[in-house]
Every structure is written in structure tokens, then in C-alpha cells.
N, C-alpha and C positions, 0 to 999 in steps of 0.2 A: 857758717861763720859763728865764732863761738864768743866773743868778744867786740868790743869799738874801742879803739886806743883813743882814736880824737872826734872828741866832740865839737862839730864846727858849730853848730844852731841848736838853741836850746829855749824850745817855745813853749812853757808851761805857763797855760791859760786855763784859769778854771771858772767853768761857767753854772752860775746857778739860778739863769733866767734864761729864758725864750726870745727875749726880747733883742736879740743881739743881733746885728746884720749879718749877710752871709758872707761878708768881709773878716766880719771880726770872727768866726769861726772857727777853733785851732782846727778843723777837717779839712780848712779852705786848701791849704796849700797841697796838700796829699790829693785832694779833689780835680788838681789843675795837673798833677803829673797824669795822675789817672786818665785825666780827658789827653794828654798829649803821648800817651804811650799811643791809646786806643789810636791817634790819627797818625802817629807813629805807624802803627802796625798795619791798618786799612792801606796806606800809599804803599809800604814798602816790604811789606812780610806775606808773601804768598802761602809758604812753607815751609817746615823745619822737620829736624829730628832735634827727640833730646830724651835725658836719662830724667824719671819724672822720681824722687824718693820720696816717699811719704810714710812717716810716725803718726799713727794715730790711738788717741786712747783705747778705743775701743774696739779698734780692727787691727792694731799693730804695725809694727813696718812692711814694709815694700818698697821694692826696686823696680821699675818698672822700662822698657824699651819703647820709645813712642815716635812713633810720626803723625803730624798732622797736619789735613791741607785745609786751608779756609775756605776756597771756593770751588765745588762746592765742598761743605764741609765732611772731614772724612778721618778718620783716625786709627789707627794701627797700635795695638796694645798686644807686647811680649812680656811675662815675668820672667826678672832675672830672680827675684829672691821673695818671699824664704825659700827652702826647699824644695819645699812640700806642692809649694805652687809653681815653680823656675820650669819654662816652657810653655806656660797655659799661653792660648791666643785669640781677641779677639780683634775682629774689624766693624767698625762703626763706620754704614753710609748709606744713602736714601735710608735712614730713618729706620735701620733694624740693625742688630746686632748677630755678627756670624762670628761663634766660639769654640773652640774645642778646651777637655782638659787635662789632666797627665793622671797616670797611675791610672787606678783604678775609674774613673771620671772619661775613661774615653771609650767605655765600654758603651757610651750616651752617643757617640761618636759626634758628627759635627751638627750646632744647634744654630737657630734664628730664633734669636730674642728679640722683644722690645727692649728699650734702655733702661725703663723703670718699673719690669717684671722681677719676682724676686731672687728669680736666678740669676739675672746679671746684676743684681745690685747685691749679691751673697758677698759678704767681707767689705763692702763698699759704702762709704758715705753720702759720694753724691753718685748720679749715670754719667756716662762717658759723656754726655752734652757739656757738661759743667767741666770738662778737660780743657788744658791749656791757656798759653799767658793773653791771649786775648779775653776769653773768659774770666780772666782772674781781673784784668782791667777793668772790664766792663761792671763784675761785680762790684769794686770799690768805685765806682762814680753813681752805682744805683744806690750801693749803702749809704756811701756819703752823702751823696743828694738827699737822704732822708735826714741823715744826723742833723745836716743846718737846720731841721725844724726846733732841734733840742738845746737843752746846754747840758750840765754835767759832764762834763770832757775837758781831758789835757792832751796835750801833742808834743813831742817831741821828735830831733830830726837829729842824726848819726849818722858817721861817713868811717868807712874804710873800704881800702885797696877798691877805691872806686866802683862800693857798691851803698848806695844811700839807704838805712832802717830808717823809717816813716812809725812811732811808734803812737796809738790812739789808747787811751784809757778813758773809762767811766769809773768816779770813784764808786760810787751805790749801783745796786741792781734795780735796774727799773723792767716794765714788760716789753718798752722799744726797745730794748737793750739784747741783742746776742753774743755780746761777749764782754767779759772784764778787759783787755789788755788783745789789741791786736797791733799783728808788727809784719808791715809791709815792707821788702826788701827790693830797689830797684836799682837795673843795672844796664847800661846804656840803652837807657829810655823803656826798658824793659822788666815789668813786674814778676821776677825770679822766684820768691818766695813771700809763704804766709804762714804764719803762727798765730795761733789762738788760743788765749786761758781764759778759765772760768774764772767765777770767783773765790774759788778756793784757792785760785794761783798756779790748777793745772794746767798743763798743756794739754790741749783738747786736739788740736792737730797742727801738723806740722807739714806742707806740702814743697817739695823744693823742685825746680827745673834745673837741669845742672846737663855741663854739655851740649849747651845751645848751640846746633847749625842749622844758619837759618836759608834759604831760599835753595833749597837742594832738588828742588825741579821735578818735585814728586809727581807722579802720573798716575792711573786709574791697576796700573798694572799694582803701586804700592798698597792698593787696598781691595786686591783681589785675593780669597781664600786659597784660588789655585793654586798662585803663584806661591803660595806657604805649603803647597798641600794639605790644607783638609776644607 
């Protein structure tokens, strides 16, 4: 989404004391969807597939093919793009990583990795653990649980085509501070996308779920190397 035509809520609070409740918090309200996706997603989201895009400064874009199941937890990762990567495959489950890669890369043939060895984390920001809109919930209730210690924050709340931006800024850089401007996108009851700038105003990364099916009755066969061949 590249725009918000209507602005329904528009919560700029700027805090420049600690003293505040955790009522008065502008994280509060972001805090609460957060906790209600996560119980959202625990009742009723066993499994999904989706198309996971991600911009990032540093590593570039990506398109990614993903399935993943919650219990136990298990993930299936195909690149559609860029080129150079479109094919690679791994699977994430019992707590190792089985990959293969294209071109040249498969002469290595098929690999078990840990999640946070440096080969699986080659082009990557975070390990496959940190995949997925549970994850992404979980992380803004751990963030925001810490922000109500602070103040310096404003918040603001945006709606279209019934997807709600959650948007959090710090004016100043402080050391609790990991980002200038983060902008949480939820979309029934579900935490779709994240963007993050520094404070220079870049976009640091940009992660989007897009093509959400959810509860597709994944089985153990979905995170079997065989069943891909390698």
C-alpha cells in the first residue's frame, strides 16, 4: 500500500517523561491489537501459505513462497525472485535447516544447517525462527511491552481498503530506541506488514505477507525435503 486516503484516528502524543501510565502510552493501543492478533492466531490459525516480499537495505528485495505450520513449528521457504536466487529451497523443522541452491550452489548439493549458522543467514536479516505473522505479533507486544517504560513517542492510526497502519515514532535517538519510525500494518486481526526507518528517514526494511491462505491442513509430507527432491 502506497498511500491512506482517510485518516480515521489521529493520536499524536508526545511524551517527554516516564512518568506516564501505561494507559496513557500512544503504544498502548497497537499493544492491544498485538495481544489480540497473537490470541487471534493461537485459537484459530494452525497453518497458512503466503507470498512473503521483502526490501531491505542491506540484502535487497525478495519474493519468497512460504508455508508454515505452528505446531509443531515448521516452514517451507522457495525463492521466486531475484533471479539469481528463484528456486533455492529450504525447510525449517526439529530445529535444523535442510537447503539446497541453484546454479552453481548445488554442486554443495543438499545441506543441514543450524538457523543461525552463517550460511543460512547469507543475504538474511533475521533465521527462519523470526518468520511469520505470529512472530511478527509476538515481536510488537515484546517491543511495546518495553516502550511503556519510556516516553518520547508519537502514534498514529490510518485505515484503508480495510487494512489499519499502526504508525510509532521516536522524535530523538536514544540507546532503547531501534528505530526512528516504525509502521505496523493489520489486516483482519492480522499483522501483514512492517517497515522500519532510521533516522536518517531510510527504510531499513520493509517485510510484507501478501496472499494469505490460511488453515490449508499442512502435513509433515509439506516439510519433507523428499517430497521437493533434494
Amino acid at each position: 500500500m502506497k498511500s491512506f486516503k482517510n485518516v480515521l484516528i489521529s493520536l499524536i502524543v508526545c511524551l517527554n517523561s516516564t512518568s506516564l501510565s501505561a494507559e496513557e502510552h500512544p503504544f498502548t493501543p497497537l499493544l492491544g491489537i498485538a495481544k489480540d492478533s497473537l490470541e487471534h492466531i493461537n485459537k484459530g490459525v494452525q497453518d497458512y501459505t503466503t507470498v512473503l516480499v521483502k526490501n531491505d537495505a542491506t540484502y535487497g528485495s525478495q519474493r519468497l513462497y512460504v508455508k508454515v505450520r505452528h505446531d509443531p513449528f515448521s516452514v517451507y521457504v522457495k525463492f521466486l525472485s531475484p533471479t539469481r536466487e528463484a528456486g533455492k529451497e529450504a525447510i525449517y523443522k526439529d530445529g535444523v535447516i535442510v537447503a539446497h541452491g541453484v546454479g552453481a550452489q548445488r554442486v554443495f548439493g543438499t545441506l543441514t544447517l543450524k538457523p543461525t549458522s552463517p550460511l543460512a543467514m547469507a543475504g538474511q536479516r533475521y533465521p527462519v525462527t523470526e518468520l511469520g505473522i505470529k512472530r511478527l505479533a509476538e515481536r510488537v507486544v515484546e517491543v511495546g511491552s518495553k516502550e511503556k517504560n519510556y516516553g518520547e513517542c508519537t502514534a498514529s492510526v490510518e485505515e484503508d481498503s480495510g487494512t489499519t497502519c499502526y504508525t510509532i515514532e521516536h522524535p530523538y535517538p536514544r540507546k532503547q530506541f531501534f528505530f526512528h519510525v516504525a509502521k505496523i500494518f493489520v489486516r483482519d486481526k492480522l499483522p501483514v506488514r512492517i517497515q522500519l526507518f532510521d533516522w536518517g528517514k531510510t527504510l531499513v526494511e520493509d517485510y510484507e505477507y501478501t496472499d494469505i491462505k490460511l488453515n490449508q491442513g499442512l502435513t509433515d509430507r509439506d516439510f519433507d525435503s523428499k517430497e521437493y527432491g533434494f
